[in-house]
C-alpha positions as CSV (number, residue, x, y, z in Angstrom):
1,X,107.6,111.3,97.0
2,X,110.3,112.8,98.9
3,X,111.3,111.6,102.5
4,X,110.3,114.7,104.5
5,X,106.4,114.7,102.4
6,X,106.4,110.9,103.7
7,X,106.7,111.8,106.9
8,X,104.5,114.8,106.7
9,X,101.5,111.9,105.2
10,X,102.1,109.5,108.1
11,X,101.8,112.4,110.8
12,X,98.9,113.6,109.2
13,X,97.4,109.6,109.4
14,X,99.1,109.4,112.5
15,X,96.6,112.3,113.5
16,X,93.3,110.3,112.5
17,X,94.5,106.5,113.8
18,X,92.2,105.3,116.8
19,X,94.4,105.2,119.4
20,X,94.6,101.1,120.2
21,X,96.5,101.1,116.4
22,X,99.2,103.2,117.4
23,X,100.6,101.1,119.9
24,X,100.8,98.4,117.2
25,X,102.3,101.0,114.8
26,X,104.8,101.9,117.3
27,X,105.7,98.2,117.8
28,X,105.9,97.9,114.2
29,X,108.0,101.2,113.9
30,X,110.5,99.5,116.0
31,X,110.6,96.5,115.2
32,X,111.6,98.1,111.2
33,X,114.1,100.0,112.7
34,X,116.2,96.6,113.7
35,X,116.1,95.5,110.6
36,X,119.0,96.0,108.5
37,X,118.3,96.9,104.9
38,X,118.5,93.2,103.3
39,X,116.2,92.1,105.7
40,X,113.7,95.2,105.1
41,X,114.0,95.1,101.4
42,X,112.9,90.9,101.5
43,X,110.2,92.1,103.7
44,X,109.0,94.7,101.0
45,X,108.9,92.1,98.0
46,X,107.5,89.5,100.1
47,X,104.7,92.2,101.3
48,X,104.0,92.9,97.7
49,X,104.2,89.2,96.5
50,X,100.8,88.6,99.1
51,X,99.4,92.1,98.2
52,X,99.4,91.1,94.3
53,X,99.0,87.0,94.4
54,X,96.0,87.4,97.5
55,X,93.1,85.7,95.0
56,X,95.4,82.8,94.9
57,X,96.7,82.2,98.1
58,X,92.9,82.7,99.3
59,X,92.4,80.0,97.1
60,X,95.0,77.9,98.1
61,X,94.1,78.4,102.2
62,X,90.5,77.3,101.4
């Protein structure tokens, strides 16, 4: 996907969020935007570490 039909999905989501999510989604926005591109890129892996291992750290909490 390119960057401009990224942006075109999250307006269209943007569109359809109840409206107490999109002050968290600003926050959020923002709060990416400080982050310089290490820091982002350790964010994605360790987003997608919990996405793919969340059986076993469900298991592990309990």
């Amino acid at each position: 996907m390119t960057t401009k039909q990224i942006k075109t999905e999250i307006q269209k989501l943007l569109d359809t969020v109840p409206e107490n999510v999109l002050q968290d989604l600003l926050d959020y926005l923002k709060a990416a935007q400080k982050q310089t591109k290490d820091q982002a890129e350790l964010t994605s892996h360790l987003r997608k570490i919990i996405h793919e291992d969340r059986e076993l750290l469900e298991k592990l909490a309990q």
